[in-house]
N, C-alpha and C positions, 0 to 999 in steps of 0.2 A: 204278665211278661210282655215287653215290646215285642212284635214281630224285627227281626234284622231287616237291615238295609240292603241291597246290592251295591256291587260296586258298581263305578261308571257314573254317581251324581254329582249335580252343583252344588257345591257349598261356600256359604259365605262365611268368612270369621270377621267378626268384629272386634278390631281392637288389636294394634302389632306389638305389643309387648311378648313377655314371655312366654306367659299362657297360650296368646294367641297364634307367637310362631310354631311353639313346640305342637299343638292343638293342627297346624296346618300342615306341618311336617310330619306327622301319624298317619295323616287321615289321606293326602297324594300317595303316599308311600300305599295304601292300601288301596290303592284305584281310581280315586275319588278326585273330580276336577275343582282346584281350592283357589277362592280368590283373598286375600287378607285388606282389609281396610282399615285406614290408619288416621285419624285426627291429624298427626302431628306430623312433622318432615322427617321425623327419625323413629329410629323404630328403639325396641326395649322398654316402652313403658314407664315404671318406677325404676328399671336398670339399666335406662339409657344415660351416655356418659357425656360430658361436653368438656369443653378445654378453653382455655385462652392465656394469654402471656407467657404460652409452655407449660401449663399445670394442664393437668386430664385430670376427671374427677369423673368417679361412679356417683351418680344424683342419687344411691339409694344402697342397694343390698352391698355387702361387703363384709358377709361371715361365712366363708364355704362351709356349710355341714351335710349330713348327709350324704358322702361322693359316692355311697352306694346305689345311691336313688339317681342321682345325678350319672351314673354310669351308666346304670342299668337303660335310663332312656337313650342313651345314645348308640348303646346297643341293639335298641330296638331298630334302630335304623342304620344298622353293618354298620359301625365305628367304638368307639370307646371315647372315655376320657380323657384317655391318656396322648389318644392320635390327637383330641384335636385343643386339648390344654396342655400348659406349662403349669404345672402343679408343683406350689411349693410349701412344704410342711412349715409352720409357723412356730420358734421355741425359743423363747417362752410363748403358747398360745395367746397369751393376755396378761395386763396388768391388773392389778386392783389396787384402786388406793378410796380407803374406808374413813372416812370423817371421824377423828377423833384416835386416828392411829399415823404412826408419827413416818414409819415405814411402809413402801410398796409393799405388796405381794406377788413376783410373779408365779405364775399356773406353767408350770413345765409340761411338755408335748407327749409327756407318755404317764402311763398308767404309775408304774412301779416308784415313782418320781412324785405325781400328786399326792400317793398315799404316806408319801415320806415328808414334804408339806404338810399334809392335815397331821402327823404326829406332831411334826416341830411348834405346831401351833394351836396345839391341846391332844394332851396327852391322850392315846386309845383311840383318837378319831379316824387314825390310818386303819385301824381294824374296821372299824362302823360303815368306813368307807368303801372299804371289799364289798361288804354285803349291801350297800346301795347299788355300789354299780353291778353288781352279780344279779340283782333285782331289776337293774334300769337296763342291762342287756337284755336281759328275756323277757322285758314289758316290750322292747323294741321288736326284739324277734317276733314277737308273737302282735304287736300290731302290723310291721310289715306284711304279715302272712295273709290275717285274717280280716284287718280293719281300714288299714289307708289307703289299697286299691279296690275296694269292695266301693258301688256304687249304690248300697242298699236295697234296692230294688226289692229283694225279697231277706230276710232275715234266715230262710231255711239255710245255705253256705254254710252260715254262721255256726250252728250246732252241730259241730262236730267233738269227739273228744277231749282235744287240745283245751278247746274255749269250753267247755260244760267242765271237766276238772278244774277248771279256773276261776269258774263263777262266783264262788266267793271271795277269794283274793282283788280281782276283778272289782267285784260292787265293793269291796273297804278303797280303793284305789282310785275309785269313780266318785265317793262322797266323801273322804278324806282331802281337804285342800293341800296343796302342794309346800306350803310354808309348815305348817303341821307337823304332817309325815317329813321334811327335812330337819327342823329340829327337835325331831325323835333320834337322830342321825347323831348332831354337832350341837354345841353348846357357843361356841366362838361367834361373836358377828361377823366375823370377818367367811367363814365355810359358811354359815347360814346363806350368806349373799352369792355366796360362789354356786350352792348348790339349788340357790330359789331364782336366780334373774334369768333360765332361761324361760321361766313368762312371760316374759316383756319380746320374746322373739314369738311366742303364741298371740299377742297382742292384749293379753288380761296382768293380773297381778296375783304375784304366787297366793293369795291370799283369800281369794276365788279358783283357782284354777285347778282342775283334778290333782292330785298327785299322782294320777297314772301318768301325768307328765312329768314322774322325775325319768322317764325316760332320754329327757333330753339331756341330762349328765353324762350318759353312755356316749354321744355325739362328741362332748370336745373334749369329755377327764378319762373317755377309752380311746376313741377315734384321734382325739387330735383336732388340732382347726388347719385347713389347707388355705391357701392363695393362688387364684389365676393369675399367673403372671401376665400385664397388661390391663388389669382390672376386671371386673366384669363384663364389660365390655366385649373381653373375649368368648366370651360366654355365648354372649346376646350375638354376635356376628359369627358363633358356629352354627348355632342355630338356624341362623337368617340364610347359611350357605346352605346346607342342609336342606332347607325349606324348597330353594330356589331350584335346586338340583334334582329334587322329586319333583319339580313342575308346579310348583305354586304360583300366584301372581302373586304381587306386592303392590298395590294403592296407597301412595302417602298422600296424606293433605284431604282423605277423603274421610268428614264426619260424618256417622249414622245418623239420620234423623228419624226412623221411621224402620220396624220391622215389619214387613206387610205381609198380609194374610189373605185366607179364601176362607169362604164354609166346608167344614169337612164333612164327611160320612160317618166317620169314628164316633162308635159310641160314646164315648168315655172325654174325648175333647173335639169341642165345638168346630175349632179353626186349622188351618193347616199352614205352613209358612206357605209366601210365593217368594219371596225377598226381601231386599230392602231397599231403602230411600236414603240417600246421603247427599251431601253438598261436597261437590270436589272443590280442589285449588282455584278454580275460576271464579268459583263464586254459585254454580248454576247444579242443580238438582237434577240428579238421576236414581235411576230404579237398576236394582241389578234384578234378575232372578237367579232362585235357586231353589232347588229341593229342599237345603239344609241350612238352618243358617247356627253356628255355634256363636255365642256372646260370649267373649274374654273382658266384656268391660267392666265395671262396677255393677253388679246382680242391682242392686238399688235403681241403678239409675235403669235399666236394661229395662227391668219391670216397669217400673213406676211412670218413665219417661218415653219408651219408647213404643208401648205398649197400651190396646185403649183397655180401662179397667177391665171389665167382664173378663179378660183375657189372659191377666194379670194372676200368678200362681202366686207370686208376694207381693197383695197389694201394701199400701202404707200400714196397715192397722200388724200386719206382720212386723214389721221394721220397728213401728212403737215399741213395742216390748220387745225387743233387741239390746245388744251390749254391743257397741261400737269401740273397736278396741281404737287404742289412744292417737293421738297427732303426733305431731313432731316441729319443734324446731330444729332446722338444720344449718349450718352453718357452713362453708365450702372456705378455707381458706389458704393463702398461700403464705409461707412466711419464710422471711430471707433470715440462713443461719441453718443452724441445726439444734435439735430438741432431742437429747437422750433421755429428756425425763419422761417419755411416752415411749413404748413399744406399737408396735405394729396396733397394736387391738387396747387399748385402756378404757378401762370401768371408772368412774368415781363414784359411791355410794354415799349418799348420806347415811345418819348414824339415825334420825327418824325413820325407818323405811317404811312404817306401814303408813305413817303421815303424808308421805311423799307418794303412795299408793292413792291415797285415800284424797286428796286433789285431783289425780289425773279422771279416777275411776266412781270418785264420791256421788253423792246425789249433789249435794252442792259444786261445784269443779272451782279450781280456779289453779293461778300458777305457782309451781312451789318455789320455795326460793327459801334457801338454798338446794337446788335442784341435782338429782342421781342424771348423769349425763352418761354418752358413749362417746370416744374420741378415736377417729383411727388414723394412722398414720401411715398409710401404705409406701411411703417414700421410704419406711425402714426395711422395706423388703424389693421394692420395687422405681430403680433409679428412673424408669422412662415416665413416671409421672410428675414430676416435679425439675427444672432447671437447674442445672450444676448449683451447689449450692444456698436452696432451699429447699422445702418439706413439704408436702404435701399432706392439709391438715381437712378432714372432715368430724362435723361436731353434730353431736344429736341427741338433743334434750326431748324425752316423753312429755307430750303437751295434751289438756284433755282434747276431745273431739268436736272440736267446738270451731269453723268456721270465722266467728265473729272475732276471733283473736285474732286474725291480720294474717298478710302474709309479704312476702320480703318487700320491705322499701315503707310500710306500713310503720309508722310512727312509735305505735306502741310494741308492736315486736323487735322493732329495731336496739329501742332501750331492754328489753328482756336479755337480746340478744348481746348487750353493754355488759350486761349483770353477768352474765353467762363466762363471758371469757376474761371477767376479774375475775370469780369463781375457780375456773381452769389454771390460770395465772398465778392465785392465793396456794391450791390446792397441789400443784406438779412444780411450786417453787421453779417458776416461770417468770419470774417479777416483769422484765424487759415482753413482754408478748405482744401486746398490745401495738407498740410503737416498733414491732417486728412485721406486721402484718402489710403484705403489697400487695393483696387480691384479698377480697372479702364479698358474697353473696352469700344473701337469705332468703330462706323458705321458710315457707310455713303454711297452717292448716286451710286461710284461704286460697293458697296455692292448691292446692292437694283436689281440691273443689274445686279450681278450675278446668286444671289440667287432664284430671282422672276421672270427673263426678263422682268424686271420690264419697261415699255417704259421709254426711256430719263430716266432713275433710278428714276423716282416717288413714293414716299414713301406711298402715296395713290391710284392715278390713275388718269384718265382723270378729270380737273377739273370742278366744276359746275357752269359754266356758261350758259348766258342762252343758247347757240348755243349747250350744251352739258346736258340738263338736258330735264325731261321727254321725252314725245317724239322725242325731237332732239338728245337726247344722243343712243349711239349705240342700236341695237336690242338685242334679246335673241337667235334668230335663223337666222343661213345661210341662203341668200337668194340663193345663188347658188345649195348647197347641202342638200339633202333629210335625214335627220336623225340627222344633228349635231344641238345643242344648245349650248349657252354659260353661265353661271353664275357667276358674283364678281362684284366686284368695276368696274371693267371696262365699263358694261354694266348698261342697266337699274336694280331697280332707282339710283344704283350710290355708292359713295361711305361709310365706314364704318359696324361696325359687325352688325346693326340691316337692313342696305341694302342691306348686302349679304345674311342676312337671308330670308328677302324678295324676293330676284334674285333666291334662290335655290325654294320656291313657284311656282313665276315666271314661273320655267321649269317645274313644274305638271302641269301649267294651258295652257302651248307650248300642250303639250301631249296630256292633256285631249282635246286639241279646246275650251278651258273656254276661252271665253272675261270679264267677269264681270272685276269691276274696284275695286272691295274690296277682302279683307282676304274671304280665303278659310271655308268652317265651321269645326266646330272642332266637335272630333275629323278627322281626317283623313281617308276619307275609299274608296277604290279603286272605281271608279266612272265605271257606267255598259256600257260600249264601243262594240258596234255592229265589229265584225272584219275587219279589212280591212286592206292597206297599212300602213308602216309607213312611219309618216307624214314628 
């Protein structure tokens, strides 16, 4: 067990995204003097927003789930949700429209409503479907308890009654794939897809992925899907308020080059942080110190780059044998008119799905086409991002992980990106789209790599599989060196904005020496640490 920290130290975050504010705003709130440094001029990360011609666009997240997790941290730090979003329930939560079916589906906002859908569209599947989600709530319940804020550190927590009653459900849940166990469920392709694609939010394919993740059905066929009014955006600048109001600094324009160290005394690891080395906005190299330095950036690049081997908890040979969940083509577009053939949130699925897995995730990769896309439409809920009069469209095709495919302006994703929004146009009986379009930007996987050092340009991060999920997914803290932690997607529990909120937790509980396997209590208050090393 780490010795705790006191309060009163320097710590450095790396990286202003989400991870990084909510990670810097825990950790001032607890004593601790935080400096955040930031590559870019903006802060948010993968959920920073940008605008032009009167369209605002979220460059990235754009499915509220989770608002309990997402509450809970804000509680952590005397506020709620509710104070500081416009929260607006979404319904119908989603469309799907399924290749080789002639009509939408939409997924209506409440439970009693889905299950009256899965009957209309195979008979008895409204019963089957009780008992998935009667199953997918108390796989939730009982991960939030025991498993998504637990920092592994020690496995003792973990055996307690709850989880040892459970151990055999559990291991069938752990080596059962999630496509499987769903159509044990449903017979319909149409509920198959509904109840298998939130893999693609864990960054793997239901085809691989536990089916302890049909937990994720509870989130939007019990919960609901919610919207920040003003996009996420709102999100990322409460946070930032938050941050600034506990006493954080804020560094834009300053990238990390260098995490620096000393010899330690510690048994167990070599080196100790002293700080870091980055290049500010002028151009010119400085050294900060700190007692602590937390890495919110890509663990790949943290490790592998910033870091001299010896040093290195995940060198390369670690990452080899990794599963990099998938890229992304994205698409930002503006388009003059209006589009009722899209809801807020629309699915398209092909009628291949495990073919269209099996490119993104295969040993071979390549691109699939006719491609399973995401299209959101936030202008159907939300007038202030888009111009009197037109729609506010983002597009996002699963691309595999692969860097070398280009990224916006890049010749050959641009034509991908041609294909893409005939596709959309064919598909949601669009015919005019094309020649409706006044703002058009693309991304893609060599973007992702530039921007984030993003591993293999993963638009998300290491995928969740089982070899990379709880306990087997990377740690929070260097085993090598004495001070540094990590926080984001990369690490535990993993990927999206209510895991990174979790991961910034995560490093109070490094700090404090907290093992406990549940949410911290609210509010927040510097816990009373006897003095000693830091850990």
């Amino acid at each position: 067990m780490r010795r705790p920290v006191p309060p009163g130290q320097s710590i450095a975050v790396i990286g202003g995204g989400i991870s990084g504010l909510a990670t810097a705003a825990l950790l001032a709130t607890e004593g601790h003097s935080v400096t955040v440094l930031e590559k870019h001029g903006v802060l948010g990360g993968r959920a920073r927003s940008w605008g032009e011609d009167g369209f605002r666009f979220d460059a990235g997240p754009s499915w509220y789930l989770m608002p309990d997790v997402i509450d809970h941290y804000f509680r952590l730090l005397g506020t709620s949700a509710e104070e500081q979003l416009d929260l607006e329930k979404l319904d119908p939560g989603y469309r799907l429209l399924s290749q080789g079916f002639s009509d939408p589906v939409d997924v209506p906002a409440d439970r009693a409503r889905v299950v009256k859908l899965f009957d209309q569209l195979e008979a008895g599947a409204g019963t089957r479907l009780e008992k998935y989600l009667d199953s997918a709530a108390e796989t939730y319940t009982m991960a939030t308890r025991r498993f998504l804020y637990s920092t592994f550190d020690s496995l003792a927590p973990l055996l307690t009654a709850d989880v040892l009653s459970r151990l055999p459900r559990l291991g069938r849940l752990l080596l059962e794939p999630l496509h499987s166990y769903a159509r044990r469920h449903v017979s319909d392709p149409r509920l198959q897809q509904i109840l298998e694609y939130p893999a693609v939010f864990l960054g793997t394919s239901p085809f691989s992925a536990p089916s302890m993740y049909h937990l994720m059905s509870h989130l939007d066929l019990d919960d609901g899907v919610l919207y920040p009014m003003g996009g996420f955006a709102r999100l990322v600048e409460a946070i930032e308020r938050l941050a600034r109001s506990a006493g954080v600094a804020i560094e834009p324009h300053a990238e990390v080059l260098e995490i620096e160290t000393v010899p330690s005394n510690a048994r167990r690891r070599p080196a100790a942080v002293r700080g870091v080395r980055y290049r500010s906005g002028d151009g010119n190299e400085q050294s900060l110190e700190a007692d602590v330095v937390v890495s919110a950036a890509d663990l790949h690049h943290t490790e592998t780059a910033l870091l001299p081997r010896r040093l290195q908890t995940y060198p390369e040979r670690y990452w080899s044998r990794g599963t990099a969940g998938p890229s992304a083509l994205l698409l930002y577009l503006g388009v003059r008119g209006s589009l009722p053939q899209l809801q807020h949130h629309t699915l398209l699925f092909t009628a291949d799905w495990e073919e269209n897995f099996r490119a993104i995730f295969g040993k071979d990769t390549f691109i699939p086409a006719p491609a399973s896309m995401y299209v959101c439409k936030p202008s159907a809920t939300d007038p202030a991002v888009a111009p009197e009069g037109h729609e506010n469209v983002f597009v996002l095709v699963p691309l595999p992980a692969d860097p070398a495919l280009g990224g916006g302006g890049d010749e050959r994703l641009e034509r991908v990106a041609d294909s893409v929004l005939a596709q959309l146009a064919e598909w949601a009986r669009i015919p005019d789209l094309a020649e409706r379009i006044v703002l058009r930007r693309t991304y893609g996987p060599a973007d992702f790599e530039r921007d984030y050092h993003s591993w293999k340009g993963t638009s998300l991060g290491p995928a969740h599989t089982l070899k990379q999920s709880a306990f087997f997914r990377a740690g929070n803290a260097s085993r090598k060196i004495q001070g540094l932690y990590y926080a984001g997607a990369s690490t535990i529990p993993g990927i999206g904005i209510p895991m990174c909120l979790i991961s910034a937790e995560l490093v109070v509980k490094q700090l404090r020496g907290d093992q406990s396997t549940g949410p911290l209590p609210v509010p927040l208050r510097p816990a009373r640490i006897a003095e000693g090393t830091v850990a």
